[in-house]
C-alpha positions as CSV (number, residue, x, y, z in Angstrom):
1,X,117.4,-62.9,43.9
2,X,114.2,-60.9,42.6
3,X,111.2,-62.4,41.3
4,X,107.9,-62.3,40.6
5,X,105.1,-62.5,43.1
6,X,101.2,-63.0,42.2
7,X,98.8,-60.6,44.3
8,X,95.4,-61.3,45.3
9,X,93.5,-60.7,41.6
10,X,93.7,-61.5,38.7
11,X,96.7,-59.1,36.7
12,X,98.5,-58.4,39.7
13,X,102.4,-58.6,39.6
14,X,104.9,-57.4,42.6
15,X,108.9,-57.9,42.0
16,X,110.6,-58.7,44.8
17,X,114.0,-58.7,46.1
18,X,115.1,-55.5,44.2
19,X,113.6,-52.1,43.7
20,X,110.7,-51.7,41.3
21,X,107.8,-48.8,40.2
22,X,104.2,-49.3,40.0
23,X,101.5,-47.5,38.4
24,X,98.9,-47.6,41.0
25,X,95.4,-47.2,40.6
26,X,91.9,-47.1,43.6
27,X,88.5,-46.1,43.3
28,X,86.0,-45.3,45.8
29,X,82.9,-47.4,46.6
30,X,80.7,-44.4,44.9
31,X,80.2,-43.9,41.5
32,X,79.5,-39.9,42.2
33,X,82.0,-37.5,42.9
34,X,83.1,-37.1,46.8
35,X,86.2,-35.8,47.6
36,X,85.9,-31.9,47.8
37,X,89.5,-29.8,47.9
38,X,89.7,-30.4,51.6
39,X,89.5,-34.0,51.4
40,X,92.0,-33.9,48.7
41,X,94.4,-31.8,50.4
42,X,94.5,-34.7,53.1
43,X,94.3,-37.3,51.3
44,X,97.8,-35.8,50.4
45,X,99.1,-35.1,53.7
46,X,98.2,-38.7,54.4
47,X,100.2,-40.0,51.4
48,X,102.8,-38.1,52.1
49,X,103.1,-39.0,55.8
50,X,102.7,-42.9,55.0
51,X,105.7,-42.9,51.9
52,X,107.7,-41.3,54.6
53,X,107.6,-44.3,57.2
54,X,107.1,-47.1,54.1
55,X,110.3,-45.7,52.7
56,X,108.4,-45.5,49.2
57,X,109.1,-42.4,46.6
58,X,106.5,-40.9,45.3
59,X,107.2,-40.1,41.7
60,X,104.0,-38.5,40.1
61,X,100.3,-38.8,41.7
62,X,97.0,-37.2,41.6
63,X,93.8,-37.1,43.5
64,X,90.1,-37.0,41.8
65,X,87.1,-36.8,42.6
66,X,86.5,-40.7,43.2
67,X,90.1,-41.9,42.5
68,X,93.5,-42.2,42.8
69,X,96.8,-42.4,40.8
70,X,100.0,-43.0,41.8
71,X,103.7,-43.3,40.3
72,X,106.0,-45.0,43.4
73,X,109.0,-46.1,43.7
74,X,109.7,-48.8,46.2
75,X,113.2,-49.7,47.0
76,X,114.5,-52.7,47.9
77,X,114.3,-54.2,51.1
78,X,117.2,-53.8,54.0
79,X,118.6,-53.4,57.3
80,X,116.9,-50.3,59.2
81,X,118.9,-48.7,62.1
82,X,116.4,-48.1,65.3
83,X,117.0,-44.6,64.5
84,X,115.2,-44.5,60.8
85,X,112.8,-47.0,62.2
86,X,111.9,-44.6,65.2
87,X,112.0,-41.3,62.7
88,X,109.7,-43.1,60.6
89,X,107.5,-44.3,62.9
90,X,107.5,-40.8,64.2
91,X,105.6,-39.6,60.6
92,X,102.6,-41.5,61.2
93,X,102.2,-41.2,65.0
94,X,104.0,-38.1,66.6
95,X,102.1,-35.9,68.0
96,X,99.3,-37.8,67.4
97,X,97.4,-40.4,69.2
98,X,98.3,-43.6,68.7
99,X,95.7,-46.7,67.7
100,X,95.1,-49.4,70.6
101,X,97.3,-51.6,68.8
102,X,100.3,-49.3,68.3
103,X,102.6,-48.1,71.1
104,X,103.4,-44.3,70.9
105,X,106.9,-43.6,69.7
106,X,108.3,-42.7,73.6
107,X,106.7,-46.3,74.2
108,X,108.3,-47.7,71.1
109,X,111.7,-46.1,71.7
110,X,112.1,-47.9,75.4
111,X,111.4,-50.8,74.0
112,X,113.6,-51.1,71.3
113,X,116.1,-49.6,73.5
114,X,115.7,-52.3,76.5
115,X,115.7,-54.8,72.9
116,X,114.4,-57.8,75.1
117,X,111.5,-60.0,73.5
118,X,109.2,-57.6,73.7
119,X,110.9,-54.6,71.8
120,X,112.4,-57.6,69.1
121,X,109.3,-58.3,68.1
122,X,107.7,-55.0,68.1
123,X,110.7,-54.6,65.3
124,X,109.8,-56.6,63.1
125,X,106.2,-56.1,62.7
126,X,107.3,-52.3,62.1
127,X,109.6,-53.6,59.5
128,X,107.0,-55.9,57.9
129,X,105.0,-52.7,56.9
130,X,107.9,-50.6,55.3
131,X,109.6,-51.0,51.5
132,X,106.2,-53.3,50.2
133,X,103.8,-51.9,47.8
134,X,100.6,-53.7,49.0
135,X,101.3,-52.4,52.7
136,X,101.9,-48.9,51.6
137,X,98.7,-48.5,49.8
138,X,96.5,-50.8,51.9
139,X,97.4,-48.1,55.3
140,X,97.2,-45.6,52.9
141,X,93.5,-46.2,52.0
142,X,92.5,-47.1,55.7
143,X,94.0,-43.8,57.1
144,X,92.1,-41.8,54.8
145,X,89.0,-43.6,55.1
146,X,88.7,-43.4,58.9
147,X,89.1,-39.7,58.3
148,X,86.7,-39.7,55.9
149,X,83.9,-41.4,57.7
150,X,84.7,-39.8,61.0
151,X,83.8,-36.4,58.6
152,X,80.7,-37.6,57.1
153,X,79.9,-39.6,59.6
154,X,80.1,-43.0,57.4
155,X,80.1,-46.8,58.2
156,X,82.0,-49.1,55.9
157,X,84.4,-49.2,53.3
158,X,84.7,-46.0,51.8
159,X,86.9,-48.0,48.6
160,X,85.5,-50.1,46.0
161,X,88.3,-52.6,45.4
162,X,91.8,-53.7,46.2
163,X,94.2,-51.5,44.6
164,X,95.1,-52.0,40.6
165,X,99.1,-52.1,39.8
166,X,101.1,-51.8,36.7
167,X,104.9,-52.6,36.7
168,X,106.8,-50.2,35.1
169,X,110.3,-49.9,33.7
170,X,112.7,-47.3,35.3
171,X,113.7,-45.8,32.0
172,X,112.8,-42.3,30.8
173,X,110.5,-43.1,27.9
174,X,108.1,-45.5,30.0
175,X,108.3,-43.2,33.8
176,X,107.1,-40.4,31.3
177,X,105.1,-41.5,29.6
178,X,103.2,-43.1,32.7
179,X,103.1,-39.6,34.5
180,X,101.9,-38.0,31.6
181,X,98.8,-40.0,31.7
182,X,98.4,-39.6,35.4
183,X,99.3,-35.6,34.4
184,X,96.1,-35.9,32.3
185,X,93.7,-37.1,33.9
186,X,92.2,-33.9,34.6
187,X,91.8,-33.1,31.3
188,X,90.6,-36.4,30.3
189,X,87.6,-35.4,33.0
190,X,87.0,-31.8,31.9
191,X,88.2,-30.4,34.6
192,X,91.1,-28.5,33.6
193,X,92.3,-27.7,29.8
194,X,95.5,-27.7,30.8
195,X,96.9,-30.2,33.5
196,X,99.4,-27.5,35.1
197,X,95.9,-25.6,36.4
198,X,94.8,-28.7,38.3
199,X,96.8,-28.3,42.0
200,X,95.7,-31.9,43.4
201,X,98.0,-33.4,40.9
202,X,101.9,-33.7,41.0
203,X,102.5,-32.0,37.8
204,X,100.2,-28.8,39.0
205,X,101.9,-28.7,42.0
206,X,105.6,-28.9,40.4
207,X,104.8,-26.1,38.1
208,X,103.8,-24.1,41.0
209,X,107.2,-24.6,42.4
210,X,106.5,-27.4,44.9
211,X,110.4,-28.4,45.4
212,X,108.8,-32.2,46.7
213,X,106.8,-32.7,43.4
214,X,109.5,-31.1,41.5
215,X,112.6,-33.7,42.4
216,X,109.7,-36.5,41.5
217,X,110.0,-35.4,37.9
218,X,113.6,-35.6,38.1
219,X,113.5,-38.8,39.8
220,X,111.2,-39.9,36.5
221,X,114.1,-38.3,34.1
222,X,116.1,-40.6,35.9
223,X,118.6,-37.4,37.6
224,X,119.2,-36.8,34.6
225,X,118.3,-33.1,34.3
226,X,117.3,-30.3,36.6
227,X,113.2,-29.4,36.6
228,X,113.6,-26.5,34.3
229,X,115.6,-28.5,31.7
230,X,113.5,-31.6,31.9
231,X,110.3,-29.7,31.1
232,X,110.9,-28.7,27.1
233,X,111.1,-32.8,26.8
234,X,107.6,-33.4,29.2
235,X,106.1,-30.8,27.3
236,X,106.1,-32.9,24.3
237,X,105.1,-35.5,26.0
238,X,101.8,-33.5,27.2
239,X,101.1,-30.9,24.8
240,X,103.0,-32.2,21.8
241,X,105.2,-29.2,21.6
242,X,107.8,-28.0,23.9
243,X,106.4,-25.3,25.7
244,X,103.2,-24.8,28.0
245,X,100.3,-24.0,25.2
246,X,98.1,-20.7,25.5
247,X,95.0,-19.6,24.0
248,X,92.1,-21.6,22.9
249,X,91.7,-25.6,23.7
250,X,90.9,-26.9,20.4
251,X,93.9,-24.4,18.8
252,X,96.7,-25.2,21.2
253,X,96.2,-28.1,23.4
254,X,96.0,-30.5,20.7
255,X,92.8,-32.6,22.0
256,X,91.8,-34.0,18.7
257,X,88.1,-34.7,18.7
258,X,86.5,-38.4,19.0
259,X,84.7,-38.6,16.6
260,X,87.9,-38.1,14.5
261,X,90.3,-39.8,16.5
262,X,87.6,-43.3,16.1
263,X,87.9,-42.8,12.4
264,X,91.9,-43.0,12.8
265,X,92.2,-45.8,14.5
266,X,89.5,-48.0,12.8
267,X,91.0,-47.0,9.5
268,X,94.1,-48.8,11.0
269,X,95.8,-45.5,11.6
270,X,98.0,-44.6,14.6
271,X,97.7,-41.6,16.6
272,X,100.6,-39.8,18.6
273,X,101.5,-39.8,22.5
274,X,100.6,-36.5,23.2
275,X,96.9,-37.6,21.8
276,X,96.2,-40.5,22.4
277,X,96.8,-39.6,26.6
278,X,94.0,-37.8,26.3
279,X,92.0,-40.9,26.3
280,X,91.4,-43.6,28.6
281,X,94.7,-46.0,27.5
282,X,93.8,-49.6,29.6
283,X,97.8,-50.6,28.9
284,X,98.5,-48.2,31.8
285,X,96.4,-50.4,34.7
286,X,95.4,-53.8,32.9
287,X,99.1,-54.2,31.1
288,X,100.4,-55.9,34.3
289,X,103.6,-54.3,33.4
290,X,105.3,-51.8,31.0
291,X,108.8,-51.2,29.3
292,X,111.0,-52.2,26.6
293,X,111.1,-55.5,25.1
294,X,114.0,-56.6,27.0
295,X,112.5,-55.7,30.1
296,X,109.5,-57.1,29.5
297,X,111.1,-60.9,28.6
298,X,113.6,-60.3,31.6
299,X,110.3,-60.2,34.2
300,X,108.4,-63.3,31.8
301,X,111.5,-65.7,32.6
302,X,111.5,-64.9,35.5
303,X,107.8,-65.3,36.6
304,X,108.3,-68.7,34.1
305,X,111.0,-70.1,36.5
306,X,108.7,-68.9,39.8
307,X,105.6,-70.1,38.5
308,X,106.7,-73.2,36.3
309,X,104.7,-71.9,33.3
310,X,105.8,-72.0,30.2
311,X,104.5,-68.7,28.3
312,X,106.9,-67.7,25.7
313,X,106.1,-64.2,24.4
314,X,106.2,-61.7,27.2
315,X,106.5,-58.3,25.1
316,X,103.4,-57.1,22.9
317,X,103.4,-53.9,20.8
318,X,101.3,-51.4,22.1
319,X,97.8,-51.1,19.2
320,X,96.6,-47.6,18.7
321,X,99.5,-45.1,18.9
322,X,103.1,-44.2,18.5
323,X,104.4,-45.9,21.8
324,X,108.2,-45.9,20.0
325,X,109.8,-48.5,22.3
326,X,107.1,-49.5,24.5
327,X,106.1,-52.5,25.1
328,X,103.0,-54.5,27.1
329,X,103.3,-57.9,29.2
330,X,100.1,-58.3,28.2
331,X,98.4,-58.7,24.9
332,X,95.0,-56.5,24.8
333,X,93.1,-57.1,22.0
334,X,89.8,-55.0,23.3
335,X,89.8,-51.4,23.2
336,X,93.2,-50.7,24.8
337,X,92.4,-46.7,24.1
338,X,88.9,-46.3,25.2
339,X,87.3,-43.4,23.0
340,X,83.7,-41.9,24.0
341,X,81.5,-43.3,20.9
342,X,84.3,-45.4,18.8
343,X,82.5,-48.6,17.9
């Protein structure tokens, strides 16, 4: 039976027992830029090498200057054959040498095979770190940073805090939705005008052709449609018309200025999508989880019937914009769209 499952701050939600998607979140320990297009490049070589053997999907992600973002899938735990377990395995240490505390994979595989005490528990410690969120991201971080510091020559953590998470409903309108804002973040940093131009993200990449980043799209469409036909719908999600925009920023991108969008929304207006994820939207990694309303009071009774609380509204409308069917767990009441100079 799934359920609910506190993490270690304040906000943080895991479901267990059946598979779920998270909006992920990490910052660095620096408040300046660091990570150069090398360090980004492994920082994706790393995530993908550490999905493989967690046996998480990666839906959408991308990689900044001082952060992370993530969209991941992570299926439901269940019984591993010692084949998967030693192709897995295989990912993170094939051809490469091993930590103390880890046997190599020719090591690993004679001891599963001779399956005595030793190779049983070997097992399931191996097991322990595959199909949970909080195991996924914390290796994920610690592989990176040890390159990291072993390249600059650092001591200490090069992350600032624990990872953030954000449940999120496996329907279209919230998966989108979610990417999109992880699509934008380079253009929410000046970086790019347009998020297809930025290749350390998984939209910049799919547009490029990237087959992996691609089916991750299709995965958020729910199989629905191929890439090619998904993208007149993600379009409007992202530009607010259905094909890539050209020509100037201010004419085609549809960025309205702050100053104007502040006067919207404290004149009690509402701003579309496509705009309003161009601004920093706090549902996405303070909500605690995201979806329709039914989804929403499904999780609440649940985490009720864990917890013994009693809270009885679960679902809150979204403030600030045109979220159609979204819904938040939680209720926030300041700034939930952060705009540069709104009062």
């Amino acid at each position: 039976m799934s359920h609910f499952r506190s993490g270690g701050f304040r906000g943080r939600r895991l479901v267990q027992g059946q598979s779920a998607v998270y909006h992920v979140v990490s910052r660095t320990a620096f408040a300046r830029c660091v990570f150069d297009a090398v360090e980004k490049e492994r920082f994706l070589r790393i995530l993908k090498r550490q999905a493989g053997f967690c046996g998480v999907e990666v839906l959408a992600f991308c990689v900044m200057s001082n952060h992370f973002h993530l969209l991941v899938r992570v299926p439901e735990a269940g019984p591993i054959s010692d084949g998967e377990l030693l192709r897995r395995y295989r990912l993170l240490y094939g051809g490469r040498a091993c930590p103390p505390s880890s046997p190599s994979p020719e090591v690993l595989e004679g001891l599963l095979r001779a399956n005595d005490g030793a190779g049983q528990e070997l097992r399931v410690r191996i097991l322990a770190r595959m199909h949970d969120l909080a195991a996924f991201v914390r290796e994920l971080k610690q592989r990176f940073g040890i390159w990291y510091n072993h390249r600059h020559n650092n001591k200490g953590t090069l992350w600032a805090e624990r990872f953030r998470s954000t449940i999120v409903e496996a329907s279209v309108e919230a998966l989108s939705t979610v990417a999109a804002y992880i699509d934008l973040n380079p253009v929410r940093a000046g970086m790019v005008a347009d998020p297809a131009d930025y290749r350390f993200s998984s939209f910049g990449r799919a547009v490029g052709g990237n087959p992996s980043a691609q089916r991750g799209y299709e995965s958020i469409f729910c199989q629905k449609r191929p890439w090619a036909a998904l993208m007149p719908s993600y379009n409007l999600i992202l530009y607010g018309k259905g094909e890539r925009p050209k020509g100037l920023v201010g004419k085609d991108l549809g960025r309205i200025d702050a100053e104007t969008a502040s006067r919207v929304l404290e004149n009690g207006g509402r701003l579309p999508i496509w705009q309003l994820l161009r601004w920093r939207v706090r549902y996405f990694s303070e909500g605690t989880a995201l979806g329709s309303k039914a989804f929403l009071e499904n999780l609440g009774r649940r985490w009720n019937e864990q917890r013994g609380a009693e809270r009885k509204r679960h679902a809150h409308r979204m403030q600030a914009g045109e979220w159609g069917e979204l819904r938040s767990f939680r209720n926030l009441q300041i700034d939930p769209v952060s705009i540069p100079g709104k009062s």
